[in-house]
N, C-alpha and C positions, 0 to 999 in steps of 0.2 A: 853392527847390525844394520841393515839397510832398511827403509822405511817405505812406506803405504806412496807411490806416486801416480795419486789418480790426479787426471783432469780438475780443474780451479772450476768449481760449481756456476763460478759468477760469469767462466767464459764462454764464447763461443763454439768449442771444441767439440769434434764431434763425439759422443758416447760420456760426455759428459755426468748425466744423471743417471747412465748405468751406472759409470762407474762409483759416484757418489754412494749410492746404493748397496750396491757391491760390498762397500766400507763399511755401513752402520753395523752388517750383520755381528759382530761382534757386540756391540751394542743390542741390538734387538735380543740376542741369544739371554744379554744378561737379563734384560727384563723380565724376560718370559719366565723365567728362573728364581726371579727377582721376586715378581709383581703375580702374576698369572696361575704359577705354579698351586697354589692354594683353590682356586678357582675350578681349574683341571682337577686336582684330586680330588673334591665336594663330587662333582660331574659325575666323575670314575667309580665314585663311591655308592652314588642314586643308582646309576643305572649297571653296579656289579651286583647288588642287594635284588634288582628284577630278574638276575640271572636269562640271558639272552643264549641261547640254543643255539643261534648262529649270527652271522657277522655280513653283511653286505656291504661294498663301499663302491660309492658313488663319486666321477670327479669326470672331468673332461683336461685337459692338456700337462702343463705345470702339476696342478692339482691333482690329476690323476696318475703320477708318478710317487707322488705323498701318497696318495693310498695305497698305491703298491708298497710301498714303504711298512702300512701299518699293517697291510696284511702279512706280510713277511712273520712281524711283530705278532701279530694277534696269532699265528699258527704256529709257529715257535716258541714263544714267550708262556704261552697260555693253552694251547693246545686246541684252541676254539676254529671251528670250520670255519671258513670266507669265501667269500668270493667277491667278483666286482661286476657291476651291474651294465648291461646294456638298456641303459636309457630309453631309447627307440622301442623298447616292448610296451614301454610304459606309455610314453608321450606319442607313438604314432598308430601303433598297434591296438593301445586300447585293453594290454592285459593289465588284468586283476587278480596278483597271488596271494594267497593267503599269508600273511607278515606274522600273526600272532608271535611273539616273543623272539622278534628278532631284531637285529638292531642294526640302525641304517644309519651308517655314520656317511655327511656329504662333505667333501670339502671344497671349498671356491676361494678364491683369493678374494671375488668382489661378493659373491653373495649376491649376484644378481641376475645370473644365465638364465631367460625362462626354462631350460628343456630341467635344469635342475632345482627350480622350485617346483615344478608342475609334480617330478618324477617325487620328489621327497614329501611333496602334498597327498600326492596318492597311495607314497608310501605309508604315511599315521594312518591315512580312511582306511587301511585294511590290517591296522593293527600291529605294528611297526614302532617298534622305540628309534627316534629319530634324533639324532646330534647333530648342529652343523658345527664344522670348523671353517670360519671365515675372518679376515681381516678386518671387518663392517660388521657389527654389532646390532646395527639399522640396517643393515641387507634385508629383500625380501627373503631368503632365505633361513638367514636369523626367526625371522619373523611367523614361519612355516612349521619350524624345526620345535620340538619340545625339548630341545637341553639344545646349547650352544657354548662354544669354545673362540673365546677371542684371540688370536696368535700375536696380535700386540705389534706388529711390524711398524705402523705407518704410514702413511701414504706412498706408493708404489706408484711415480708417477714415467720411468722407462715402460718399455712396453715387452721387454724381455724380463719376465718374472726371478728374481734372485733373493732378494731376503726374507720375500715371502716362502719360498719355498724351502729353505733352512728353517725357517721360524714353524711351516706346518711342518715339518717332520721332528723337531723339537716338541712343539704340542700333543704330536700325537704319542711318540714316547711316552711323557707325561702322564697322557691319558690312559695306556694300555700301562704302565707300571699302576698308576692307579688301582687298575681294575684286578690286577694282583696282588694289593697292597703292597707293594714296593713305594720306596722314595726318591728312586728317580735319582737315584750318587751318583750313579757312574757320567752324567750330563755335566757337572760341576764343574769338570774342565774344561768345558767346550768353549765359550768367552777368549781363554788368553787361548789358545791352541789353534782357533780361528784367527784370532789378530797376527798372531804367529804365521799363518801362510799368507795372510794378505799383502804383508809387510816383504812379500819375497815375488810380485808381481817381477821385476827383472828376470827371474829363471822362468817365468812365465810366458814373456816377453820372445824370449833364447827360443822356447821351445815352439813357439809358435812360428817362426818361420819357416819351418817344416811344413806346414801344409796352408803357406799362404798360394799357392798354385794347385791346390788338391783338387782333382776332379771328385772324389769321395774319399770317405772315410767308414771305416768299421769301429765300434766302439762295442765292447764284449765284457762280461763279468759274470757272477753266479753269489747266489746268496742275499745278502744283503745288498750287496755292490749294486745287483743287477735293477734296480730302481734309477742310481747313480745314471749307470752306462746310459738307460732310455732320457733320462733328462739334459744330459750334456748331449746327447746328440739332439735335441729338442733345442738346445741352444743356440746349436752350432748352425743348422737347417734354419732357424728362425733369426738370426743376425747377419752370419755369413751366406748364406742360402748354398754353404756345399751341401751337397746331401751326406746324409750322414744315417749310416743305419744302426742299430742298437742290437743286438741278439744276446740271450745268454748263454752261454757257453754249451751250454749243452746242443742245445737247436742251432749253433755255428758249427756244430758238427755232423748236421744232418744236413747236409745239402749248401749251404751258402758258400762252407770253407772252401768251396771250390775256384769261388772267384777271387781270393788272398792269392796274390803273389809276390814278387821279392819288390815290385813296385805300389804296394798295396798297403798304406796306413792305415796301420790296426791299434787303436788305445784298449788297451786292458785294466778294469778298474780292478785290484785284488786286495782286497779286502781283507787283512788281520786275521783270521779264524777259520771256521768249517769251510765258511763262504770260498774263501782265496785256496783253501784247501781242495774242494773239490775244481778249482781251474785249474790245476797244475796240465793235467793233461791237454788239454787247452791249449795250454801257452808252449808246450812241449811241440806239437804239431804244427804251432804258427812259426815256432824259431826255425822247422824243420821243412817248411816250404818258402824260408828265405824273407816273411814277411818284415816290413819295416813298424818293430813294435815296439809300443811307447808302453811302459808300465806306471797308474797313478795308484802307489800304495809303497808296503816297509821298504828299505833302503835295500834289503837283501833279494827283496826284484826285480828293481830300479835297475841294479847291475847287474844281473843277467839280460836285459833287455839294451835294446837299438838306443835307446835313451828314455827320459824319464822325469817324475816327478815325487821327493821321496815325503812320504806322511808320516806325520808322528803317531806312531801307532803303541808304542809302549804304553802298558798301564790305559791302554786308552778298550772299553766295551768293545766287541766286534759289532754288536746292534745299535752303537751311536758313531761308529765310525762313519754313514753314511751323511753325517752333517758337515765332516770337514773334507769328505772327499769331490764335493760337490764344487768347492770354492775353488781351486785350483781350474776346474774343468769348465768353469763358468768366467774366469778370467784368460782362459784361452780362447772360449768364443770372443771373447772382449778385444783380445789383438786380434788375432787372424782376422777379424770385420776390418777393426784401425787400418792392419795391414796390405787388406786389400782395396782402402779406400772406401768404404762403405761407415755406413753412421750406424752403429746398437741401440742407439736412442729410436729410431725410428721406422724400423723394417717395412719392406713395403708391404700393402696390402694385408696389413694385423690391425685390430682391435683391442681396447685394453679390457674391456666387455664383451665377450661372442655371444652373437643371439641366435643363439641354436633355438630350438624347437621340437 
């Protein structure tokens, strides 16, 4: 079995403290699991007994890929309306909706964006069951919020977010089986099955030289997945600066597929289940315009496809597959940057804090 070869923390290398990073999620995953998990369900348990009407989720970049995440969850799982909040109604606008029993779950990695403590301050003044999920405990955020979720990761000190963003979509699992009273089993494996794709960075490596010269890239899924696809292109745009566009499958068939052609790198997340079920048609139409398509999911897609990445998806939930599909796709932004000479550790023009407003 080949092993984990990330950059030597102590060196000068560049992408060094992603990749560091990169590696604990294994670790973190146990924690959470471990330590956390008890915490998350107390949470899930106050605020299923207020019975919440509806679901709003607030997040900006990273973060608001995880709530796309839980909303998937929370309308699936539990059948509870969602939606996700524009911010700017709040913070510039000036509206004021009536929240009465509804419940405003925020996530931040830092817990310190103003436009998302203002937004989730204004959201209890009007009557809003308010959770944050953050990294920081002592964020002003935490601090705003009437229930809080610690994701346990650690100091996240790359500026391309990764095991925070595993660790929030673990917590919020967590949190929404909670609110079902479920215990959260089907996460159990998530620990060795992570360290399991880490430790295969060389296939990683392989496949990334495919698009160290891409002028862009399409990255497409549905279901679960489709959280996935928008965060690995979020990666990709934010280390490698290709552009890199996200759709889900559906809406890649309204218009976009036009610009796929037989020169056109398209990553397809498909996902174990309904999710990977409803792309078939999808990935049908892409093979059928010549695209050059990468498949990151079970092995019997992998080979239908241009090439690929294959996930252990046996025995593995369809609604926790999106923690391990993320890792593959996050160690490919990690070479393609290497490969093109460019540092992960430190993209231009980012912040590890955005001070929106």
């Amino acid at each position: 079995m080949s092993t984990v070869t990330t950059p030597d923390p102590h060196s000068e290398l560049p992408g060094r403290i992603m990749a560091r990073e990169m590696a604990e999620q294994p670790e973190v995953l146990r924690r959470i699991l471990d330590e956390a998990a008890p915490a998350i369900r107390k949470v899930a348990q106050e605020i299923a007994a207020r019975a919440p009407r509806f679901v709003l989720l607030t997040a900006r970049g990273t973060s608001d890929n995880a709530a796309l995440y839980a909303k998937y969850l929370l309308e699936v799982r539990l059948g509870l309306p969602c939606g996700l909040t524009s911010m700017s109604t709040t913070t510039a606008y000036g509206a004021r909706p009536d929240l009465t029993d509804v419940l405003v779950v925020t996530v931040s990695q830092s817990g310190g964006s103003p436009d998302l403590v203002a937004s989730t301050r204004a959201a209890r003044e009007a009557g809003a069951i308010t959770l944050a999920v953050t990294n920081n405990p002592d964020s002003p955020l935490a601090a705003v919020s009437e229930y809080h979720i610690d994701i346990m990761a650690g100091p996240e000190k790359a500026l391309p977010a990764t095991k925070t963003y595993t660790a929030s979509l673990l917590a919020l699992y967590l949190f929404v089986e909670g609110l079902r009273g479920g215990d959260g089993g089907p996460a159990h494996v998530l620990p060795e099955l992570a360290a399991g794709l880490l430790a295969r960075q060389d296939e990683v490596r392989a496949l990334a030289a495919r698009y160290r010269f891409a002028e862009r890239m399409v990255i497409t899924s549905r279901g679960y997945g489709y959280p996935t696809a928008k965060e690995a292109a979020l990666k990709l745009m934010e280390t490698s600066y290709i552009p890199a566009l996200a759709y889900s499958g559906a809406d890649l068939l309204h218009g976009p597929l036009a610009m796929v052609d037989n020169v056109s790198p398209v990553i397809a997340v498909v996902t174990d289940g309904k999710g990977g079920e409803a792309l078939q048609p999808v990935l049908d139409r892409l093979r059928g315009r010549g695209a050059d398509l990468v498949v990151i999911g079970p092995r019997g897609q992998v080979e239908r496809a241009s090439a690929g990445f294959v996930l252990p998806t046996e025995n593995v939930a369809e609604e926790v597959q999106p923690v391990l599909e993320i890792i593959p796709l996050q160690l490919l932004a990690y070479e393609v940057t290497i490969a093109r000479g460019q540092d992960p550790d430190a993209p231009r023009a980012l912040a590890k804090v955005t001070e929106t407003h």
